[in-house]
Each structure stands twice: as C-alpha cells, then as structure tokens.
C-alpha positions in Angstrom: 33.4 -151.4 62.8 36.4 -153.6 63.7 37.1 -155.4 66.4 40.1 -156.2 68.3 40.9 -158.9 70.6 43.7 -159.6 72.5 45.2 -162.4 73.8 48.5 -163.5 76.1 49.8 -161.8 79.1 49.8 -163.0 82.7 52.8 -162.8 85.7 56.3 -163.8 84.7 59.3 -163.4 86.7 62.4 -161.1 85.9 64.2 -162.6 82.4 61.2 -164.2 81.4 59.3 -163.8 78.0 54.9 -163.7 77.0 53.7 -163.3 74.4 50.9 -161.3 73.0 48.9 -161.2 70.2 45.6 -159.5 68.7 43.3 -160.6 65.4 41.7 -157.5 63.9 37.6 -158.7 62.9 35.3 -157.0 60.8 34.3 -156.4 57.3 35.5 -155.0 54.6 38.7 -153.4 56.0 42.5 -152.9 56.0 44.7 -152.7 58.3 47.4 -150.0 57.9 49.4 -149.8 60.7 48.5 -152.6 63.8 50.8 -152.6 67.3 51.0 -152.4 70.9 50.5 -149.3 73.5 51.6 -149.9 77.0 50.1 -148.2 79.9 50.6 -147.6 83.6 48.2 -146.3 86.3 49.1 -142.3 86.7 51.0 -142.2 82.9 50.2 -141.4 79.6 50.0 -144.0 77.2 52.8 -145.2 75.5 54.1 -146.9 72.1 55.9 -149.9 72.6 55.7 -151.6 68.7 54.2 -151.0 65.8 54.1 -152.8 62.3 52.6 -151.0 58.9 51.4 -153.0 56.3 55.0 -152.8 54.2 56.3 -154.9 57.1 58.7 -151.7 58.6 58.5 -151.3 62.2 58.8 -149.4 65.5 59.6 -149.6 69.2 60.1 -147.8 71.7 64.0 -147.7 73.0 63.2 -149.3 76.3 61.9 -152.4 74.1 64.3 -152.1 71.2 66.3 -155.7 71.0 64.2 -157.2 73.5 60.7 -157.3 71.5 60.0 -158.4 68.3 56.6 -157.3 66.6 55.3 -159.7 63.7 51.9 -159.6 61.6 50.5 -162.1 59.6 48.0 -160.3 57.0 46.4 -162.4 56.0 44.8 -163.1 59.7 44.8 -159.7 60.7 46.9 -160.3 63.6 50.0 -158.6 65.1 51.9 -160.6 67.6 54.6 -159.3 70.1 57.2 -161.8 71.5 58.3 -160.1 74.5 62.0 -161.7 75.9 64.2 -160.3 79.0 60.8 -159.0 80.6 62.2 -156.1 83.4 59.9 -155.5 86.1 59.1 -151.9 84.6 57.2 -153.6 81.6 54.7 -153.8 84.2 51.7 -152.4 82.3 48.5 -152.8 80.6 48.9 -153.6 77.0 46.5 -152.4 74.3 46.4 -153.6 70.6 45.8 -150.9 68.3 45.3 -150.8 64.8 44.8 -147.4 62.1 42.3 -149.4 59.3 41.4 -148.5 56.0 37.2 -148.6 55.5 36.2 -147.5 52.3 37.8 -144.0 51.7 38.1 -143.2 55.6 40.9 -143.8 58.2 39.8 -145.3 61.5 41.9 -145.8 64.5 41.1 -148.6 67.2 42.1 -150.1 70.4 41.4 -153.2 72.2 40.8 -153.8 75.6 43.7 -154.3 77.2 45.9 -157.4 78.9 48.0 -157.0 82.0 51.6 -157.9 81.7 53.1 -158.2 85.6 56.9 -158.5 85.8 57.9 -159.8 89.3 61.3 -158.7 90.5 
C-alpha cells in the first residue's frame, strides 16, 4: 500500500500563487509517474500536471506557463507551484501517483485539498 498526503492550498485572490505538494509513503515502491488532478463539483476529473520518473512533464493548456510541476525522488514528493491563480482554478486538487510494487502497477490518489480563487 502507499500512501499519499497532501499538503498546501487555501483562498488566494486573483494573480496570486499556492503551492502544493504530496510525499508518497509506503514500502518497497516506485513511483512512476506522480501529479495533480483537479476537480469541480458537477465535472469530471481533470489532469492538470504530471511528472514521470525521467523528469518529462505534462499540463493541461489552461495551466501551461502558469504551473510548474517538480519532484524530488528521493522524498517521494511532487510539488506544484501554482502562479497567476484565475478564479476558474477553483477546484479540489488530488495528488496521484502510478507506483511500481514488485511486478504490478498500482495507481493512487490522495485526498484532496481545496484551492479557492477569489475574483
């Protein structure tokens, strides 16, 4: 089993930046990919950033420029520095992470932060 936990978020005003971040626990794992899932009340789940264990990364185009995603490895944390927050990066943010345990593939979430943009 692995655990996530997240940390960061809160209320910031239009232009601000949070940050977030989220340690992977466990034993006897690897972490593959690690990265952040946005969600709002009524909508699917979305990708916002993710980070593989080569260092390449993703984001959505509504973050793109405005994010950065960063890992350190050998903590098994991801961080994400959000900057120019818009009011509709209102959401609950979930850490996820695909992790390597013994010859299986295992995907996990955490439990979510809420990131509230005020206009």
């Amino acid at each position: 089993q692995v655990q996530l936990v997240e940390s960061g978020g809160g209320l910031v005003q239009a232009g601000g930046s949070l940050g977030l971040s989220c340690a992977a626990s466990g034993s006897s794992f690897s972490v593959n990919v690690i990265g952040w899932y946005r969600q709002v009340p009524g909508n699917q789940r979305e990708l916002v950033a993710i980070i593989r264990s080569d260092s390449t990364t993703n984001y959505a185009d509504s973050v793109r420029g405005r994010f950065t995603i960063s890992r350190d490895n050998a903590k098994n944390t991801v961080y994400l520095q959000m900057n120019s927050l818009k009011p509709e990066d209102t959401a609950v943010y979930y850490c996820y992470a695909n992790v390597k345990i013994g010859n299986g593939g295992y995907r996990y979430w955490g439990q979510g932060t809420q990131v509230t943009v005020s206009s």
